[in-house]
ROSE-4610 file (N, C-alpha, C; in Angstrom, 1 decimal, always signed):
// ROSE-4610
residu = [X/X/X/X/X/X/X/X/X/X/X/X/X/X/X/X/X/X/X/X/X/X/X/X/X/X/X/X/X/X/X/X/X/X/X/X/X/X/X/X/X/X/X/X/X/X/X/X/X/X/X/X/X/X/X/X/X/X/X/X/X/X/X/X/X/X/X/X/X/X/X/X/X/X/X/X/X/X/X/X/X/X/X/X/X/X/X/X/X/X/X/X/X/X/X/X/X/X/X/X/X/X/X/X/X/X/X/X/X/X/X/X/X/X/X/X/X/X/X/X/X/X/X/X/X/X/X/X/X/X/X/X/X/X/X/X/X/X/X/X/X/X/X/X/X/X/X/X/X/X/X/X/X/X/X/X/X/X/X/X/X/X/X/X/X/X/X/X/X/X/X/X/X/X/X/X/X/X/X/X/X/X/X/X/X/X/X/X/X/X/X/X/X/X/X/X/X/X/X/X/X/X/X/X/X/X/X/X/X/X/X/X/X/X/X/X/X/X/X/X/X/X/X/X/X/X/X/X/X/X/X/X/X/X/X/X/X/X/X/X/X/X/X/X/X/X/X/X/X/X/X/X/X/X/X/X/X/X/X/X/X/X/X/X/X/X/X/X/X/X/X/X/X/X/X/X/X/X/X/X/X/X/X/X/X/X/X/X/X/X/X/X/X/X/X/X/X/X/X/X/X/X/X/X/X/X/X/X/X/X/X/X/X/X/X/X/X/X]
num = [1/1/1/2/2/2/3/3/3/4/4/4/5/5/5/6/6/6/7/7/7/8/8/8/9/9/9/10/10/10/11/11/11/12/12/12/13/13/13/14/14/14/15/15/15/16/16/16/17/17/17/18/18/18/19/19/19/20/20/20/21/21/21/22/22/22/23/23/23/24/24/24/25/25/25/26/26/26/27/27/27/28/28/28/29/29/29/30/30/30/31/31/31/32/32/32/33/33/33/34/34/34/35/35/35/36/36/36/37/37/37/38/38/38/39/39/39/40/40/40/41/41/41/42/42/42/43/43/43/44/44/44/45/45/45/46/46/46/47/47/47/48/48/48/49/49/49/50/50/50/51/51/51/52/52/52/53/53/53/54/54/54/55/55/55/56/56/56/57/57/57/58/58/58/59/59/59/60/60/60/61/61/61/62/62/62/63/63/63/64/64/64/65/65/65/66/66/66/67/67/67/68/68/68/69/69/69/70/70/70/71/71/71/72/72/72/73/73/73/74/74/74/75/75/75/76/76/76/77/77/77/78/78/78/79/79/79/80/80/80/81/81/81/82/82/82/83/83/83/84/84/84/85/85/85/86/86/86/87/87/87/88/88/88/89/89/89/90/90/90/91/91/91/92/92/92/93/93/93/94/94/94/95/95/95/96/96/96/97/97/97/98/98/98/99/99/99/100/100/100/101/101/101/102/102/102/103/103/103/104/104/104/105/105/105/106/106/106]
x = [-36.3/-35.4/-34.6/-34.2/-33.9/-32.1/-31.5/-30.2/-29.8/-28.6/-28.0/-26.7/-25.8/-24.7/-24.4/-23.1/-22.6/-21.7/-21.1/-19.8/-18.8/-17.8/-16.6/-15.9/-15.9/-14.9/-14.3/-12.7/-12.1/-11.7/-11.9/-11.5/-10.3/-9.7/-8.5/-8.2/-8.7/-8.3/-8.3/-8.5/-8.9/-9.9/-10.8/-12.4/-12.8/-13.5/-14.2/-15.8/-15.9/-17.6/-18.6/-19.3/-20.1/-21.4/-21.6/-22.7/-23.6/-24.6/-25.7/-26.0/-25.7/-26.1/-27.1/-27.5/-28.9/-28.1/-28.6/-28.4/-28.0/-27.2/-26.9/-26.2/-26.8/-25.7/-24.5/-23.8/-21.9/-21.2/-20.2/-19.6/-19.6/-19.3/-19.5/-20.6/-21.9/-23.0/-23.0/-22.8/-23.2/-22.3/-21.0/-19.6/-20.5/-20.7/-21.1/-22.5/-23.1/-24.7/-24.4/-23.8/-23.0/-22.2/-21.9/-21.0/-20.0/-19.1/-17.9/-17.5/-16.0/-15.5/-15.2/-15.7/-16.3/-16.6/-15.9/-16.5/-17.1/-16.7/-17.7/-17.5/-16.4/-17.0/-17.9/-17.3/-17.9/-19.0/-19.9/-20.7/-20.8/-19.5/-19.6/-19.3/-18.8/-18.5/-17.0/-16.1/-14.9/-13.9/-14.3/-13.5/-12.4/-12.5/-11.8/-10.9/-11.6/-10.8/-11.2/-11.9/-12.2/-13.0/-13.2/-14.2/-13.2/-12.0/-10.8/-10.9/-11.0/-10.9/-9.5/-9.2/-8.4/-8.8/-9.1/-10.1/-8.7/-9.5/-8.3/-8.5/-6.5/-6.1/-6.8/-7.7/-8.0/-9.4/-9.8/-11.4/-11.2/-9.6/-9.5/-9.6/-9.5/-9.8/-11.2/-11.8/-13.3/-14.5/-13.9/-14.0/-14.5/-15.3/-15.1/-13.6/-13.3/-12.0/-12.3/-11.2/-11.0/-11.0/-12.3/-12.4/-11.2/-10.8/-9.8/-10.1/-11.1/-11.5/-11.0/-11.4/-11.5/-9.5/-8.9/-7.7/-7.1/-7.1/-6.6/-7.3/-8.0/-8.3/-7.4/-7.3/-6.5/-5.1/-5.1/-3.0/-3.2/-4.1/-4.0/-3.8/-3.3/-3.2/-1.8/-1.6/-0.8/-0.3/-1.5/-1.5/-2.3/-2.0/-2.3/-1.5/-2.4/-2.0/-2.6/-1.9/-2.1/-3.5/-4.7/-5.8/-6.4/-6.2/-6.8/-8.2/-9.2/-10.6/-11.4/-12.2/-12.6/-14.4/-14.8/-15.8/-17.4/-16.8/-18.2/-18.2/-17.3/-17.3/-17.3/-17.6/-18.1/-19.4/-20.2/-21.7/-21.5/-22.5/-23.0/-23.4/-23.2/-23.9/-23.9/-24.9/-25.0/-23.4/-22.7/-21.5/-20.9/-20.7/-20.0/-20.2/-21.1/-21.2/-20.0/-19.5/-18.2/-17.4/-17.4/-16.5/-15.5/-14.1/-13.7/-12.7/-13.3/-11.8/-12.0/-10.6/-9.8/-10.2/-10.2/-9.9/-8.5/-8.2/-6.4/-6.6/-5.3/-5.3/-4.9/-5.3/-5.5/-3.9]
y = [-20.7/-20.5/-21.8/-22.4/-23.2/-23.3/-24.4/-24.3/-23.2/-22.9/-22.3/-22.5/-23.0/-23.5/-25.0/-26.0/-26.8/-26.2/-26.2/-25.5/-27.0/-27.1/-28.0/-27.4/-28.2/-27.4/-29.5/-29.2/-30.3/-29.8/-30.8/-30.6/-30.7/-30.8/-30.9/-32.4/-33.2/-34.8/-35.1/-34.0/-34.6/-34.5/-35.1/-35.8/-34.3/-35.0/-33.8/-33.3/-32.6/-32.5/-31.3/-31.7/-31.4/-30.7/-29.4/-28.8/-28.1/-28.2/-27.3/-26.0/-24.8/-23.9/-22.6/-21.7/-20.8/-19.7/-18.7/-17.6/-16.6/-15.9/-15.3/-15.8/-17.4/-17.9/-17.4/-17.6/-17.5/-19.0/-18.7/-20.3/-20.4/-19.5/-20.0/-20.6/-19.9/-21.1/-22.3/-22.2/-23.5/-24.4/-23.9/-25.3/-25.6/-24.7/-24.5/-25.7/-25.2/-26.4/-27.7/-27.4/-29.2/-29.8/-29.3/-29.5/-29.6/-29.1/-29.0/-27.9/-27.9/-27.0/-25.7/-25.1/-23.5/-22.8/-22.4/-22.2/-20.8/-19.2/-18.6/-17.8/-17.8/-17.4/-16.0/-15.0/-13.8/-14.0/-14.6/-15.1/-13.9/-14.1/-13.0/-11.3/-11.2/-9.8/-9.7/-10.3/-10.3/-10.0/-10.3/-10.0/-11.0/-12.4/-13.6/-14.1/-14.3/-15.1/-16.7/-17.4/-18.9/-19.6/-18.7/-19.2/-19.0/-19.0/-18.7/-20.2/-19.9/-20.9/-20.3/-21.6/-21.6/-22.0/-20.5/-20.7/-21.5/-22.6/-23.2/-21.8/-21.9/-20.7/-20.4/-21.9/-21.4/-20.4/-20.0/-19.6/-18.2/-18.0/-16.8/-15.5/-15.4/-14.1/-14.1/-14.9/-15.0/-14.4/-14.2/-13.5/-12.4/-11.8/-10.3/-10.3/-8.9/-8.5/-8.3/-8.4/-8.4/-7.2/-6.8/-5.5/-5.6/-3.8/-3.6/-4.4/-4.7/-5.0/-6.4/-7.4/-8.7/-8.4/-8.2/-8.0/-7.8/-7.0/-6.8/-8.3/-8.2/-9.9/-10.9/-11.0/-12.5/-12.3/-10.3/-10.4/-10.9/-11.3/-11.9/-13.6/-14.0/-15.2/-15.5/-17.1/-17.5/-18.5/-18.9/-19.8/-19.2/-18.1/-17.2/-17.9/-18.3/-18.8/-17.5/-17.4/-16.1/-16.3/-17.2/-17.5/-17.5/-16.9/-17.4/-16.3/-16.7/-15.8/-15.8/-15.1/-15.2/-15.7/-16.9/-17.5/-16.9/-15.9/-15.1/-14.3/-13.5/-12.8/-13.6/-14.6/-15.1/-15.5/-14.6/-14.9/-15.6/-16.5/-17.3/-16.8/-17.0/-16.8/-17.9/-17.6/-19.0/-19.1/-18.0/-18.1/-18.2/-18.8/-19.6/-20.8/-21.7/-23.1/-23.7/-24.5/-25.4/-25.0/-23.8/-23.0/-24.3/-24.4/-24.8/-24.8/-25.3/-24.3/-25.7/-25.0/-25.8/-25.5/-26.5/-25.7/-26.1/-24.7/-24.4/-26.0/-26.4/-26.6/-26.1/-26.5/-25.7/-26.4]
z = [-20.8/-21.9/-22.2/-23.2/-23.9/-24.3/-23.9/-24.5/-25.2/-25.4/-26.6/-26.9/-25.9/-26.7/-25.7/-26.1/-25.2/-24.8/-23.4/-23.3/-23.1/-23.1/-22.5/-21.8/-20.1/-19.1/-18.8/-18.8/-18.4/-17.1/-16.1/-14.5/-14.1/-12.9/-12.4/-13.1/-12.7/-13.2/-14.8/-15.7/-17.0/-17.5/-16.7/-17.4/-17.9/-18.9/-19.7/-19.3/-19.5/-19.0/-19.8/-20.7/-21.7/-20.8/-20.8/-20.5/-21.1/-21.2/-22.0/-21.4/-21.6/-21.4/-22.1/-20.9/-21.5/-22.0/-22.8/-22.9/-21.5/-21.1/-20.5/-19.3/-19.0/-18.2/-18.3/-16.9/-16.8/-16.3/-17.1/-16.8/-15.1/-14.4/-13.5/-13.1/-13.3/-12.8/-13.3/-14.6/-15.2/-14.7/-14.3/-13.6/-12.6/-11.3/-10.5/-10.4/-10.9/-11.1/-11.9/-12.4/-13.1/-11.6/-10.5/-9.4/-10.1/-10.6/-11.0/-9.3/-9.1/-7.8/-8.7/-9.1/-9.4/-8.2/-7.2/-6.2/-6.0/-6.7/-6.6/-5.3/-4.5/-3.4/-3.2/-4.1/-3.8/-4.7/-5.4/-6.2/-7.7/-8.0/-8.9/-9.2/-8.2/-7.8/-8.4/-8.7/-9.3/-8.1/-6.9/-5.4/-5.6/-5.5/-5.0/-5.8/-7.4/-8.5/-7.9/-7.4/-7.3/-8.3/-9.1/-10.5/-11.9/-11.6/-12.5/-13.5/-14.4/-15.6/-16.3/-17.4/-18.5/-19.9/-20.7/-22.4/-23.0/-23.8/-24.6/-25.6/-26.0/-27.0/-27.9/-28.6/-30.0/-30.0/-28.3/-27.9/-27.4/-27.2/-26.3/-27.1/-28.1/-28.8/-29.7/-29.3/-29.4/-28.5/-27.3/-25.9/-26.0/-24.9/-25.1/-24.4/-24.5/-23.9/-22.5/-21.6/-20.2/-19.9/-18.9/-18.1/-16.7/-16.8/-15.8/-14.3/-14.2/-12.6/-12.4/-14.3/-14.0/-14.4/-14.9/-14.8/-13.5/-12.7/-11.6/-10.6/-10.4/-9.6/-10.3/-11.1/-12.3/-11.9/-11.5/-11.0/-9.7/-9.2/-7.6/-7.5/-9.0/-9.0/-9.2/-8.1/-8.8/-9.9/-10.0/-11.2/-12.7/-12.8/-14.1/-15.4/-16.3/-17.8/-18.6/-19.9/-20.9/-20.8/-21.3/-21.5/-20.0/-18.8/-17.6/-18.1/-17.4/-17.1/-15.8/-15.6/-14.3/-15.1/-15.0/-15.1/-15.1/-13.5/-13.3/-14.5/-15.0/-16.3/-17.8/-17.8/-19.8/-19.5/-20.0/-20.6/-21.6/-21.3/-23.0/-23.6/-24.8/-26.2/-27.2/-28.1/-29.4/-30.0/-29.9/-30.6/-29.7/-28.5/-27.3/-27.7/-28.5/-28.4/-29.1/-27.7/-28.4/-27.2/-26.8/-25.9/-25.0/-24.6/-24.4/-23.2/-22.3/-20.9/-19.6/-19.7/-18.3/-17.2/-16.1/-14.6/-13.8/-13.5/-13.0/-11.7/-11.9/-10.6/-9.6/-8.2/-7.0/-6.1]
């Protein structure tokens, strides 16, 4: 399967990092396989919150909406911003290219 959007995840230090992603990928893999510290522990299961991103504002109601599960994990943070997400939960799509997100620092 072939590209379908770039995403932009800026790291704890700044640097920006431009990745190509597939259809149905989750930001978490793609941080994850870029070696970005995405770390994933429960690999997706919405247990941990370690794949916690920050959508820049102008992407967050572009989103699907936040399921109750990924909500309850996100209150287990304490570095929650209005825009936080849990990574294992954003699929890509063609209308993700451009997507734009932080990672919290730790």
């Amino acid at each position: 399967m072939s590209a379908i959007a770039t995403i932009i995840i800026v790291d704890q230090s700044g640097a920006e990092h431009r990745i190509t992603a597939k259809q149905g990928e989750t930001v978490m893999q793609i941080g994850r396989a870029a070696g970005l510290p995405i770390i994933g522990e429960c690999n997706g299961s919405m247990a941990c919150a370690t794949c916690h991103v920050i959508v820049a504002p102008a992407w967050a109601d572009r989103l699907p909406p936040i399921g109750e599960d990924e909500d309850a994990t996100l209150d287990t943070l304490f570095n929650l911003s209005p825009t936080s997400r849990l990574g294992c939960q954003i699929e890509i799509t063609a209308a993700l290219d451009g997507l734009e997100l932080s990672l919290p620092k730790r």
